[in-house]
BAVO-706054 format. One record per residue (C-alpha): residue number from 1; x, y, z; residue in one letter. Coordinates in steps of 0.05 Angstrom, whole numbers, plus 5000, padded with zeros to 4 digits. Layout:
N
<node NUM,<X,Y,Z>,A>
...
***
This chain:
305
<node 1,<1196,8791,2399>,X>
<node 2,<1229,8755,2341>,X>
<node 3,<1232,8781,2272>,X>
<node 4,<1190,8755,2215>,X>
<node 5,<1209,8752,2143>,X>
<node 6,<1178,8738,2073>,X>
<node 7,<1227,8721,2024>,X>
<node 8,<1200,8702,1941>,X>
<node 9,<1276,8689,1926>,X>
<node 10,<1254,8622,1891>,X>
<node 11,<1204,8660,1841>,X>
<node 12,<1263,8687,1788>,X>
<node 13,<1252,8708,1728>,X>
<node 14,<1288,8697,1661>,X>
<node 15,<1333,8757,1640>,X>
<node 16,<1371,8767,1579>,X>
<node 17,<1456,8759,1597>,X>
<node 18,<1482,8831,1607>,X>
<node 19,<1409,8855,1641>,X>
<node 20,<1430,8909,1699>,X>
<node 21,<1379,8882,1741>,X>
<node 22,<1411,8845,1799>,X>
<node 23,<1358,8787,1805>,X>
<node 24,<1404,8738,1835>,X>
<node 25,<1407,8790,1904>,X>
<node 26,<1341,8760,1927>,X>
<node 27,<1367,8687,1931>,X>
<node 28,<1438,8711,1964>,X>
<node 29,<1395,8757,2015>,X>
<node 30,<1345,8694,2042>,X>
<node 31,<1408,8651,2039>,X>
<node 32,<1449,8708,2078>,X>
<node 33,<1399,8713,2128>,X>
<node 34,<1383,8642,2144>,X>
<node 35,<1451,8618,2144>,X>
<node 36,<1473,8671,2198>,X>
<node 37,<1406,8659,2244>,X>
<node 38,<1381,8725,2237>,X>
<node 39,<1310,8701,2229>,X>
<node 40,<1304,8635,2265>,X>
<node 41,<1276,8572,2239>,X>
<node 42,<1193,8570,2216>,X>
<node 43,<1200,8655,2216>,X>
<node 44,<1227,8663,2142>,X>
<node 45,<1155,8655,2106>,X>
<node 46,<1134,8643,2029>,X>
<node 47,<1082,8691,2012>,X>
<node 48,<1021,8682,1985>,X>
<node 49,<1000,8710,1908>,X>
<node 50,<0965,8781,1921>,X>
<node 51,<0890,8757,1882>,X>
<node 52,<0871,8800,1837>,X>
<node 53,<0818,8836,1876>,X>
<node 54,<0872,8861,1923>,X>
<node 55,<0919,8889,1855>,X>
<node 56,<0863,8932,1836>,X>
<node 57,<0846,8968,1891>,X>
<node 58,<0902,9007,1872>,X>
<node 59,<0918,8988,1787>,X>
<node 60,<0874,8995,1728>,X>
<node 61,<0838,8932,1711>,X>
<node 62,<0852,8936,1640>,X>
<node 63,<0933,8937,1661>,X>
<node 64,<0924,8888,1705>,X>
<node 65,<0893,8845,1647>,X>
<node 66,<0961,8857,1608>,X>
<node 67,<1006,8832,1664>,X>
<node 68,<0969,8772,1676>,X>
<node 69,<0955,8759,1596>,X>
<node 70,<1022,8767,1572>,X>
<node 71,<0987,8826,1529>,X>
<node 72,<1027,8882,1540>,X>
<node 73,<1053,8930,1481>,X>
<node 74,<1124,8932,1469>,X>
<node 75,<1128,9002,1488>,X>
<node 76,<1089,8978,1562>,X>
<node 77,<1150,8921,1555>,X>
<node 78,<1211,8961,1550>,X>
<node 79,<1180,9020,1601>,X>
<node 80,<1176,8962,1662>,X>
<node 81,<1239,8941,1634>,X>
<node 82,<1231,8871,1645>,X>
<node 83,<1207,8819,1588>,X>
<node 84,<1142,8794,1603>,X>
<node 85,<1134,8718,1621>,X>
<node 86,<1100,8674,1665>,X>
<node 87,<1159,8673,1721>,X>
<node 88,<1152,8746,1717>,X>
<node 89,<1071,8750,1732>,X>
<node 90,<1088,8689,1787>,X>
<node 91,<1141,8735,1826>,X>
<node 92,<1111,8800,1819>,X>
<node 93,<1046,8768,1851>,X>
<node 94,<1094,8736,1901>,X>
<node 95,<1122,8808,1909>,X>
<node 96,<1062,8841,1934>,X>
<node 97,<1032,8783,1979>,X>
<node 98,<1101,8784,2015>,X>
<node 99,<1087,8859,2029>,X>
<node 100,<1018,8847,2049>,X>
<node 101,<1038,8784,2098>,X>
<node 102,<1092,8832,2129>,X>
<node 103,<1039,8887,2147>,X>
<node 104,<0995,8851,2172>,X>
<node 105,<1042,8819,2215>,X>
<node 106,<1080,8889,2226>,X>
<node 107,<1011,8910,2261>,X>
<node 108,<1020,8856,2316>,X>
<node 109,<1088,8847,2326>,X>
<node 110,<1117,8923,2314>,X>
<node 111,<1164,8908,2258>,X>
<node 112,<1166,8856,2197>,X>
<node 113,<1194,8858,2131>,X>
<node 114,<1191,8836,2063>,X>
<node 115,<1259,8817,2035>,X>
<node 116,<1227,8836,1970>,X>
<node 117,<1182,8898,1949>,X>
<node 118,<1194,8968,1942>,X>
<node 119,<1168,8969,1876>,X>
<node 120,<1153,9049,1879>,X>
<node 121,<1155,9068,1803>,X>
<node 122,<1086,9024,1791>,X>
<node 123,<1032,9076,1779>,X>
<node 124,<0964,9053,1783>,X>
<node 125,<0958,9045,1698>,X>
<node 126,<1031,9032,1681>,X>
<node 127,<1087,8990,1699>,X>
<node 128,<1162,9022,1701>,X>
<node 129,<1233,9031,1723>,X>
<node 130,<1227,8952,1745>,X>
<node 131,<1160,8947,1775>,X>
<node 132,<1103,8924,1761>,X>
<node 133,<1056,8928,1810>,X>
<node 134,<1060,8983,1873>,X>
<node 135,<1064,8928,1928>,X>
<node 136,<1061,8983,1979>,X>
<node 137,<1008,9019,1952>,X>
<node 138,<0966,8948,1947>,X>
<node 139,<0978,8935,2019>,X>
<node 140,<0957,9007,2046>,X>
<node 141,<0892,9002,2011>,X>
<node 142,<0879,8931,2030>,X>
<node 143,<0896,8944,2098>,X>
<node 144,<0847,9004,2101>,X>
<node 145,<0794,8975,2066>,X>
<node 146,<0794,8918,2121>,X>
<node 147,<0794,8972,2175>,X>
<node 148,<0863,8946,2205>,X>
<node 149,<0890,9017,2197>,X>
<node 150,<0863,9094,2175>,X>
<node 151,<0931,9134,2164>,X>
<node 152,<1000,9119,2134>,X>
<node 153,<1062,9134,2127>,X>
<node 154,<1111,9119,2067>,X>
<node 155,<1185,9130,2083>,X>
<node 156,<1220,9122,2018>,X>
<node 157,<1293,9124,2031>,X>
<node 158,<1307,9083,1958>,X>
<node 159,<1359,9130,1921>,X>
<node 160,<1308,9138,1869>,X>
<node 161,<1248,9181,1875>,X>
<node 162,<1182,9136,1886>,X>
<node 163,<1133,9176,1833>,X>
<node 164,<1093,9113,1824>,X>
<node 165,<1070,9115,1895>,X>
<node 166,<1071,9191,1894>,X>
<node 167,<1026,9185,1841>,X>
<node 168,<0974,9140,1867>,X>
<node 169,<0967,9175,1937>,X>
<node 170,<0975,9251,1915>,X>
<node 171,<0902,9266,1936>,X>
<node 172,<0900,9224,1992>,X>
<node 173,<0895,9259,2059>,X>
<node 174,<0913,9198,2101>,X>
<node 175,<0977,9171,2067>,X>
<node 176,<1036,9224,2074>,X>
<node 177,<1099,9194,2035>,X>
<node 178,<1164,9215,2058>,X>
<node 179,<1214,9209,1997>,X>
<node 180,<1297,9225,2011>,X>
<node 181,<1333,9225,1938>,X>
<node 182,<1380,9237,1888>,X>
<node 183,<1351,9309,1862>,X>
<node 184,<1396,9295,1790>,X>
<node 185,<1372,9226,1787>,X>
<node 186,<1322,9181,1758>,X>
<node 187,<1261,9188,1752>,X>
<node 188,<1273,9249,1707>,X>
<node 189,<1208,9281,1720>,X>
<node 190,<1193,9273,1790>,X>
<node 191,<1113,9276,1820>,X>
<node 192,<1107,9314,1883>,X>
<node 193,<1100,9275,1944>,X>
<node 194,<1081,9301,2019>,X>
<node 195,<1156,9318,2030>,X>
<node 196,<1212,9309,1978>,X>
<node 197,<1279,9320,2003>,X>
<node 198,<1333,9330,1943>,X>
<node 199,<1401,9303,1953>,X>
<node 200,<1460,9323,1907>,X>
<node 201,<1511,9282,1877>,X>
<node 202,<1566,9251,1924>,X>
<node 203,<1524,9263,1990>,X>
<node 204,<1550,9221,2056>,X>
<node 205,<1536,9186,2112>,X>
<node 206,<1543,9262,2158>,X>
<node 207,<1501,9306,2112>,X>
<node 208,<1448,9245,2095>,X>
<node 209,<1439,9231,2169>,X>
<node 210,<1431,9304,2187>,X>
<node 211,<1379,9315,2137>,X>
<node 212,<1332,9246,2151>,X>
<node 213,<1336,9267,2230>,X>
<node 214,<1320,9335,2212>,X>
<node 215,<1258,9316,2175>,X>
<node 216,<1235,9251,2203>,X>
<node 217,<1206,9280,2265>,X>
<node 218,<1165,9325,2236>,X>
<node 219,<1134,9276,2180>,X>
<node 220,<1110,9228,2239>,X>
<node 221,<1077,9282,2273>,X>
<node 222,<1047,9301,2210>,X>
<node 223,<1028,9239,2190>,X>
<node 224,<1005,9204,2254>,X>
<node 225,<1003,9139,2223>,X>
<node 226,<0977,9069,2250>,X>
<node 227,<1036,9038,2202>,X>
<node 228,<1090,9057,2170>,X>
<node 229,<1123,9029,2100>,X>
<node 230,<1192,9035,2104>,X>
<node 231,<1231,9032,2035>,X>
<node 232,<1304,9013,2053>,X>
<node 233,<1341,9018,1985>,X>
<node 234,<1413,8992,1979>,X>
<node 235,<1428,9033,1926>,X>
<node 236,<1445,9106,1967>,X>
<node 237,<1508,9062,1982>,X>
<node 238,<1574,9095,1952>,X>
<node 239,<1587,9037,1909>,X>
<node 240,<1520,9027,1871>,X>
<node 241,<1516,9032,1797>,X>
<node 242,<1454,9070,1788>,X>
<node 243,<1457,9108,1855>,X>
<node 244,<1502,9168,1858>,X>
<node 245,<1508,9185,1930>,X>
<node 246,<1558,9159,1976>,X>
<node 247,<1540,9124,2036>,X>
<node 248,<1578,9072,2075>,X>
<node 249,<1549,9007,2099>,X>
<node 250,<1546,9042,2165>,X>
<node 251,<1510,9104,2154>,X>
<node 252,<1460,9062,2120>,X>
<node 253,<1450,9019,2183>,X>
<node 254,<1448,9076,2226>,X>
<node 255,<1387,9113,2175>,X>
<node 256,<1356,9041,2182>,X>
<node 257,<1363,9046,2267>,X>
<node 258,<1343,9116,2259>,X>
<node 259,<1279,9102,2227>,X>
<node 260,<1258,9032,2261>,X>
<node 261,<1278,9068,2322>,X>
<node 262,<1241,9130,2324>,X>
<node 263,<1171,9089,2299>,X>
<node 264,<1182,9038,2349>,X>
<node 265,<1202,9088,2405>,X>
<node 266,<1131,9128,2394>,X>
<node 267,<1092,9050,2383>,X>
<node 268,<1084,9063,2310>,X>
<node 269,<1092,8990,2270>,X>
<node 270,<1127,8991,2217>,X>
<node 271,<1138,8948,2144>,X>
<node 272,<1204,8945,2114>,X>
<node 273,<1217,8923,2041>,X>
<node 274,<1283,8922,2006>,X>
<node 275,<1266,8969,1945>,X>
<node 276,<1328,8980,1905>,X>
<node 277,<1403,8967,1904>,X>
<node 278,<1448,8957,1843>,X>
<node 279,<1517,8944,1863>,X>
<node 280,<1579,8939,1823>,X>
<node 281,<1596,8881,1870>,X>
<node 282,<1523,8851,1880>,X>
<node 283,<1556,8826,1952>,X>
<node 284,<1556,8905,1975>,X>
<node 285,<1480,8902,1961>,X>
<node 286,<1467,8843,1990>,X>
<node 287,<1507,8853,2054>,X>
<node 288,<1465,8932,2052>,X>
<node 289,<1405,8894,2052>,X>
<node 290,<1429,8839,2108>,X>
<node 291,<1452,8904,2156>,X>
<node 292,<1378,8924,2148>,X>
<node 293,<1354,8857,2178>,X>
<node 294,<1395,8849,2235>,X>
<node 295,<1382,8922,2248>,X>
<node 296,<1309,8907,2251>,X>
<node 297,<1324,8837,2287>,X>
<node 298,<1363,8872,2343>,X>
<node 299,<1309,8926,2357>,X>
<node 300,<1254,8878,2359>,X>
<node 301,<1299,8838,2410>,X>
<node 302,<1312,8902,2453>,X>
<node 303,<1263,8930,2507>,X>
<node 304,<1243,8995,2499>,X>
<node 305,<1269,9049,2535>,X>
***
């Protein structure tokens, strides 16, 4: 089975010079991935704007007003920590259809991905920490409101806690969310999720990998999910600005085979979106995120045991 992507690489947006966030990754990652065949020809997709409808099944109308008006506060401005513009409402649309193409496709073919998304600190009335609207949080309820699936399972393995998502599924039987993180790092105040797992300064491939196959197990049993989300940052990689820990580019392959792996192994689909990744060398991040693809790319090609 040959793996599908969505890529909204073409939808930038315009930054001030000096801005930390690495916008230009989403252009070298489609580029990356088409250039070395690891999603063949007619199977790296442009998605389609999430309407409107879809956004607020999971955000507040009245902030979903703002984005789209260009009516945010400063204070709403500076929290997202993007400028607002057209370009911006364009891509984070973009953004969330891309998720929403990928599970839908996830559901048929076992494993897609969005080579955008991740946008975990969106809570349902407030954009922050660069993101605007919860694209995974927009897909689960559109995908349960449709019937395609009851339970889900978020596996947030972004170096930053996801307290958006936390947020909007904290009294929501069917969605456990699965967060491994920096304990010291942002977001300052974390929100409780199913199962949080805190990770000190300077942890490694070893201790990292011993701690997600400790846990993982037992959160898919919990969870019993008909899809996953899987959140596979960059930015637990030892040389990301923002990140902290200390992972090679291998040990972050091998906790993207882990996961992708043990869903597929069981027949449990599974969504992958980029989430974060802030590299001092953008080209660490980007190759991160290309290990992630033809990790998913080779599992799709292999039969199961």
């Amino acid at each position: 089975m040959p793996l599908h992507c969505w890529t909204s690489a073409r939808y930038e947006i315009p930054l001030p010079e000096g801005h930390r966030f690495p916008i230009a990754k989403y252009t070298l990652l489609r580029d990356r991935v088409a250039a070395e065949g690891l999603v063949g020809t007619g199977r790296l997709h442009e998605p389609e704007r999430a309407s409107r409808a879809d956004l607020e099944r999971v955000h507040d109308p009245g902030y979903v007003d703002r984005i789209l008006a260009g009516t945010l506060s400063a204070s709403e401005e500076r929290r997202i920590g993007f400028p607002w513009s057209p370009a911006l409402v364009e891509r984070s649309l973009r953004a969330v259809g891309g998720t929403l193409a990928a599970a839908r496709h996830a559901l048929d073919a076992g494993i897609a991905m969005n080579l955008a998304g991740g946008t975990h600190h969106a809570f349902a009335d407030h954009g922050e920490g660069f993101c605007v609207f919860n694209d995974v949080a927009v897909a689960t309820r559109v995908l349960q409101a449709a019937g395609r699936v009851r339970r889900v399972a978020i596996i947030d393995l972004d170096v930053h806690q996801g307290n958006g998502t936390h947020a909007i599924f904290g009294e929501d039987p069917d969605v456990v969310t699965f967060s491994m993180h920096g304990g010291r790092n942002y977001p300052f105040r974390k929100v409780a999720g199913t199962v949080d797992v805190e990770l000190d300064d300077g942890t490694g491939d070893a201790e990292y990998l011993e701690a997600l196959g400790r846990h993982l197990p037992g959160v898919l049993v919990r969870a019993r999910p008909d899809l996953v989300f899987y959140l596979a940052g960059a930015d637990p990689h030892v040389g990301d600005r923002l990140g902290r820990l200390a992972l090679s580019h291998d040990g972050l392959a091998q906790r993207d085979h882990l996961v992708l792996a043990s869903c597929r192994d069981v027949g449990i689909p599974v969504t992958i979106t980029i989430a974060g990744g802030y590299g001092h060398d953008i080209a660490t991040t980007v190759e991160a995120h290309v290990r992630t693809v033809r990790v998913a790319r080779d599992l799709l090609a292999s039969p199961l045991r």
